[in-house]
C-alpha positions in Angstrom: -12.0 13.5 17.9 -13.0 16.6 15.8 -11.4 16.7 12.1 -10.4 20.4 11.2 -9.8 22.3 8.3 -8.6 19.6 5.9 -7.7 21.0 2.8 -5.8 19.5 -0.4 -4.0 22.3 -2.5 -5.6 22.8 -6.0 -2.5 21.5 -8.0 -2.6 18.0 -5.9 -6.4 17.8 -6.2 -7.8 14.4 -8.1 -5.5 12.1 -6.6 -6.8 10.3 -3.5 -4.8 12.0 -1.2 -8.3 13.8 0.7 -9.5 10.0 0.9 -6.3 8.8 2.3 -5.6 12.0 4.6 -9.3 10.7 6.3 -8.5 7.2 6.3 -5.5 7.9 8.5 -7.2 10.4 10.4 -10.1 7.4 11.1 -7.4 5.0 11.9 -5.5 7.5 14.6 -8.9 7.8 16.4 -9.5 4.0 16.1 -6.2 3.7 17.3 -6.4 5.7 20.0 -9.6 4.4 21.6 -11.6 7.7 20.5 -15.7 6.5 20.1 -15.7 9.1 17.2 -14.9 11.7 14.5 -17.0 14.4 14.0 -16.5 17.7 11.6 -18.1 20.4 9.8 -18.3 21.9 6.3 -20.2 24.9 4.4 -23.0 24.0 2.2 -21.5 25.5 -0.9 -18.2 22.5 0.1 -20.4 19.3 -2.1 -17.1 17.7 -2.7 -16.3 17.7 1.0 -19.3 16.6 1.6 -19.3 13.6 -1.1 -15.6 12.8 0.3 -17.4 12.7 4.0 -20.3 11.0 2.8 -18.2 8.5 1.1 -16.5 7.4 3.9 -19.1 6.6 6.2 -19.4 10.2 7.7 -23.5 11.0 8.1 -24.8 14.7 8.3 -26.3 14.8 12.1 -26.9 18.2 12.0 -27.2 21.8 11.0 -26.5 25.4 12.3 -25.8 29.1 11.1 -22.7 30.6 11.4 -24.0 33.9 12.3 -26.9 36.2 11.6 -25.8 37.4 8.5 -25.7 33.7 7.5 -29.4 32.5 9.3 -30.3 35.6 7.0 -28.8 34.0 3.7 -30.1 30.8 4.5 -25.7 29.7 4.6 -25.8 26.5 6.4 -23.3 24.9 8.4 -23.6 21.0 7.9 -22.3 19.0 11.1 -20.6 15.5 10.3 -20.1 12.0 12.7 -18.7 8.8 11.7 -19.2 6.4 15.2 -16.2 4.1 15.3 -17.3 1.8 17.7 -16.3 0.8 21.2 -14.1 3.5 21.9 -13.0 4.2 25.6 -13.1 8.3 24.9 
């Protein structure tokens, strides 16, 4: 299952709700039979990447969105949390 574009608006920042939007996103898969989540986030997105980090999510991976960013060194850093058994 790939995890896309989540995003907490400024106002509502600070209060758990990224954590818990993953946590149900993780228990949908699990729920679902999926083996997997995988996602994606800038290198300039560290709290993304602390909230991944922090919820089992390791980096696997990296890539450049384009030229222009192979150019400025602007990586893409690619995400997997392995949920077990799953059937898909």
């Amino acid at each position: 299952l790939e995890l896309k574009r989540l995003s907490v608006s400024r106002e509502h920042r600070g209060r758990g709700l990224a954590r818990a939007l993953c946590r149900e996103v993780l228990g949908f898969a699990r729920a679902r039979g999926f083996g997997a989540v995988v996602l994606s986030t800038s290198m300039v997105q560290v709290a993304a990447q602390r909230l991944y980090e922090g919820q089992g999510f390791r980096r696997v991976g990296t890539s450049y969105p384009s030229l222009l960013g192979t150019l400025l060194n602007f990586q893409i850093f690619h995400y997997r949390l392995d949920l077990g058994d799953g059937a898909k």
